[in-house]
Kinemage of the C-alpha trace (Angstrom):
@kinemage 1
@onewidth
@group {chain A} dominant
@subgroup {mainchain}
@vectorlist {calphas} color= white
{ca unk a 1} P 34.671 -74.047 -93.621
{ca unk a 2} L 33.963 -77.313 -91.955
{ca unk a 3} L 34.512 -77.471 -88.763
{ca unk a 4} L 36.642 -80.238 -86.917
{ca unk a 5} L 33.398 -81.712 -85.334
{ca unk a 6} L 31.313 -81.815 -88.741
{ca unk a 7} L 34.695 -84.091 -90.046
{ca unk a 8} L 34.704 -86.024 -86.806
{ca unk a 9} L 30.891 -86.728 -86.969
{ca unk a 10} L 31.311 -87.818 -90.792
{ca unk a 11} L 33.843 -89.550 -90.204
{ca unk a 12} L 31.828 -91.711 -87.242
{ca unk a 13} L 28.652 -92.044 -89.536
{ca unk a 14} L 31.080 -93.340 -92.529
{ca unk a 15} L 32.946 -95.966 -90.059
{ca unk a 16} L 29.584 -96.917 -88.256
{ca unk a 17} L 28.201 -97.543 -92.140
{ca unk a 18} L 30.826 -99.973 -92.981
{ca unk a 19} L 29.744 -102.439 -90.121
{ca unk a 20} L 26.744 -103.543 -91.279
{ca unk a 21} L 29.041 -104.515 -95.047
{ca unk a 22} L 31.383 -106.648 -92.491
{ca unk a 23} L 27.900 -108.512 -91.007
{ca unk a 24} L 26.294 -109.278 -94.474
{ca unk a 25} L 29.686 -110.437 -95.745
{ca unk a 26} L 30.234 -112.695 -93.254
{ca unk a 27} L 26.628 -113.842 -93.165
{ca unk a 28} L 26.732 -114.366 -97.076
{ca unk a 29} L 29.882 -116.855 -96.004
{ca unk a 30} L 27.899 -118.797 -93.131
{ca unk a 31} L 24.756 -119.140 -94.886
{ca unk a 32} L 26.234 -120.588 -98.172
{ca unk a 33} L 27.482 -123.742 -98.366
{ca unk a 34} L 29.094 -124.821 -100.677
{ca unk a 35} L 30.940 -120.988 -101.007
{ca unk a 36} L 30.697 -120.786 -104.773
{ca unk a 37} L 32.567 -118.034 -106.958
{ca unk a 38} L 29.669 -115.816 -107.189
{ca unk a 39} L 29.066 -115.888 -103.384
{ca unk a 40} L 32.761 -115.001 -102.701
{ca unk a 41} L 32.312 -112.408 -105.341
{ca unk a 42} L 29.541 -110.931 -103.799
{ca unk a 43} L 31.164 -111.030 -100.110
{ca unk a 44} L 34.188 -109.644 -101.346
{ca unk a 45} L 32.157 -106.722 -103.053
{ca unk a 46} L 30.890 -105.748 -99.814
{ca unk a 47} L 33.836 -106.178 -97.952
{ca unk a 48} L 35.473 -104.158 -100.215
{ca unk a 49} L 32.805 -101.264 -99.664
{ca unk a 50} L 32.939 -101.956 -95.666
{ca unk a 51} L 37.345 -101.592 -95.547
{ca unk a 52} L 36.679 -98.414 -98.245
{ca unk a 53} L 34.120 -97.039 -95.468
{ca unk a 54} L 36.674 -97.595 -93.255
{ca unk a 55} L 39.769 -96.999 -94.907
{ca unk a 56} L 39.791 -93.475 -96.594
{ca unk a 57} L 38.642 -91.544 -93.258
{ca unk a 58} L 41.681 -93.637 -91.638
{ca unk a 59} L 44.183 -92.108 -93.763
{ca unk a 60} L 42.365 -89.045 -94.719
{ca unk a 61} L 41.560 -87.820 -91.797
{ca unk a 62} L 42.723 -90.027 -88.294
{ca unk a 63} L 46.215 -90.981 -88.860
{ca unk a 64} L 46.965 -87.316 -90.155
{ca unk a 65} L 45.105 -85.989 -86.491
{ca unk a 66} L 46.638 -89.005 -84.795
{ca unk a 67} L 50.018 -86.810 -83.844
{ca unk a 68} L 48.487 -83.944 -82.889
{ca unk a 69} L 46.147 -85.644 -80.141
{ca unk a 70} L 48.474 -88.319 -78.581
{ca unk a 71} L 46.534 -89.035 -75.947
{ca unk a 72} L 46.046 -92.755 -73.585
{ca unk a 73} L 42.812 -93.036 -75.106
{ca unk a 74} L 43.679 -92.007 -78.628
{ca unk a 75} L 46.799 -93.902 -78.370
{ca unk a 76} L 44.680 -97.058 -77.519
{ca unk a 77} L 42.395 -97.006 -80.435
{ca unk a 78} L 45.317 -96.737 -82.658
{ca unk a 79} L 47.177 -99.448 -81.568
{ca unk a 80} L 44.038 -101.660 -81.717
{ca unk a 81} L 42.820 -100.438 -85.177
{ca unk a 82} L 46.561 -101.139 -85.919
{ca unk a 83} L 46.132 -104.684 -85.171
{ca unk a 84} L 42.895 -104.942 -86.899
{ca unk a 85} L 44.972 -103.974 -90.422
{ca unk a 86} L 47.368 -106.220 -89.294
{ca unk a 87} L 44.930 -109.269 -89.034
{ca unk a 88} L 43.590 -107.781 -92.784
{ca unk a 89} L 47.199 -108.552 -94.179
{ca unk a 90} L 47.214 -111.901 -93.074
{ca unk a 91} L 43.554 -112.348 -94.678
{ca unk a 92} L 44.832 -111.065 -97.683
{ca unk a 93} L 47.664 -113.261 -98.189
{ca unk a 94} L 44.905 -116.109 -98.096
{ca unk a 95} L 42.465 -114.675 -100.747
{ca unk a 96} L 44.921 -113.698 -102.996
{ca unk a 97} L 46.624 -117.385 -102.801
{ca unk a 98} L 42.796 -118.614 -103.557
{ca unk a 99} L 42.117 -116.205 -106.036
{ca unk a 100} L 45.410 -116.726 -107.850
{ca unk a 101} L 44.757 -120.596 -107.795
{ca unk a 102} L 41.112 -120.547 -109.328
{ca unk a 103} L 42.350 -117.958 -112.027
{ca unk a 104} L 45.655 -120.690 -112.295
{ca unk a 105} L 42.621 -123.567 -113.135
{ca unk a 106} L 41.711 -124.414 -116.609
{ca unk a 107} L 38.592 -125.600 -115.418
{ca unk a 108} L 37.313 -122.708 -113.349
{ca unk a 109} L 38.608 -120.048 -114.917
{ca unk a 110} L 35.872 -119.092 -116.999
{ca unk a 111} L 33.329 -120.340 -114.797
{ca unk a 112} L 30.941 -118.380 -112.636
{ca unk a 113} L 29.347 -120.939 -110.202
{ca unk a 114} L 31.778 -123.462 -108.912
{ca unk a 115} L 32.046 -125.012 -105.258
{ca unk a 116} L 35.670 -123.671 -103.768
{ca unk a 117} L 36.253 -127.248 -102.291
{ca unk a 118} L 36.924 -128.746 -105.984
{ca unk a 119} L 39.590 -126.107 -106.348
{ca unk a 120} L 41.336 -127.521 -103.856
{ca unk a 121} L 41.227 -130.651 -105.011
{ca unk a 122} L 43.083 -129.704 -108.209
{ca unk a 123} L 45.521 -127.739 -106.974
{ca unk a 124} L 47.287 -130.539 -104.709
{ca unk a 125} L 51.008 -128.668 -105.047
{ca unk a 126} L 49.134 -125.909 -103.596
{ca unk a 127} L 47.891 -126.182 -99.999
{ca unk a 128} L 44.617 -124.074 -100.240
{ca unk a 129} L 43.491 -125.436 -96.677
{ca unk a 130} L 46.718 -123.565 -94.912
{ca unk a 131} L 46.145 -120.673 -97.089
{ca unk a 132} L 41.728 -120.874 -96.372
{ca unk a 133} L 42.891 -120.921 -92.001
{ca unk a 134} L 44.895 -117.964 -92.767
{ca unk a 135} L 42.074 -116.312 -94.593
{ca unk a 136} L 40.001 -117.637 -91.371
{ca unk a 137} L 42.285 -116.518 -88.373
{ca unk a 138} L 42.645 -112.967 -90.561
{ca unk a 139} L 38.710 -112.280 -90.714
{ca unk a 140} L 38.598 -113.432 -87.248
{ca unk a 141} L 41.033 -111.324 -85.849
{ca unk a 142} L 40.650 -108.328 -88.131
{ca unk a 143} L 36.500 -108.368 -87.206
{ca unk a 144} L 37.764 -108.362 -82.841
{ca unk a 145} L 40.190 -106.136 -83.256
{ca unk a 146} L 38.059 -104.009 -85.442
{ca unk a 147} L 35.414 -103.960 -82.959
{ca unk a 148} L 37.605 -102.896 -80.521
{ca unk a 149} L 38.760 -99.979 -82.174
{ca unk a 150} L 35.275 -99.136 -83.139
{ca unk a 151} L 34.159 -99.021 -79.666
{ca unk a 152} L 37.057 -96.913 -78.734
{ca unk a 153} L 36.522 -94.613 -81.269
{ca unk a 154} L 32.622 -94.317 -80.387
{ca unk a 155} L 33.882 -92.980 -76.943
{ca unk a 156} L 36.703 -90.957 -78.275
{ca unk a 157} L 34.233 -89.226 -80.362
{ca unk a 158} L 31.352 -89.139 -77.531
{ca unk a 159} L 34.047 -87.665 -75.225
{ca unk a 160} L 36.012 -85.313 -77.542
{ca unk a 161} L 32.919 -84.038 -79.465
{ca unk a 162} L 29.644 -84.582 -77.927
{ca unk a 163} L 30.145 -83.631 -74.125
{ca unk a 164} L 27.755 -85.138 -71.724
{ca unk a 165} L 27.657 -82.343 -69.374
């Protein structure tokens, strides 16, 4: 049987993993300019692996705990990793408003290589630069609020599990 330390210490090594896929995803979008459709593929590949890092010990594991241990502390890093999803919704209504407009595109839809910024251009009934800052002020606040809860959950853990003393 594993214990509820083994679960917590997985669950702290798969969380801790999923940072460095949220650094080389943003990277991959600071370094690259123009952002062309196989960079964004790429970034959202390892995005994708960094939320599912993240993600399945959330709901398999902390949210089901989360009642059972309503603590200050535990109450804390739940409202902050709340806000962090929170900020993810409001990226996703951006990406999916880009993604729906290149695959909308005649021109780009069977391409592999094309610079974002033309999209745009051809989609004038859609404003892509209001749905881009949403995809910006999402990452943004999703990656602070995300690092917050991390933190908090590094001391939960170190508290609850590892005792100094």
């Amino acid at each position: 049987m594993v214990t509820d330390g083994t679960t917590a210490t997985l669950v702290v090594v798969a969380v801790s993993l999923s940072l460095p896929c949220f650094l080389y995803g943003a990277w991959l979008m600071i370094v690259h300019d123009p952002i062309t459709w196989r960079v964004l593929r790429r970034h959202l590949a390892v995005v994708g692996l960094g939320l599912a890092l993240t993600t399945v010990p959330l709901v398999g594991w902390m949210i089901p705990k989360l009642w059972s241990q309503l603590t200050g502390f535990a109450v804390v890093h739940a409202f902050l990793g709340l806000q962090a999803y929170a900020f993810f919704g409001l990226a996703a209504t951006g990406i999916v408003r880009i993604l729906r407009a290149k695959w909308a595109s005649d021109a780009y839809r069977r391409a592999s290589s094309f610079d974002l910024d033309d999209l745009e251009a051809e989609t004038a009934d859609l404003d892509l630069g209001h749905w881009r800052a949403r995809l910006r002020i999402g990452v943004v606040g999703y990656t602070v609020f995300w690092l917050l809860a991390f933190l908090t959950g590094i001391v939960r853990y170190a508290i609850k599990y590892q005792p100094l003393g």
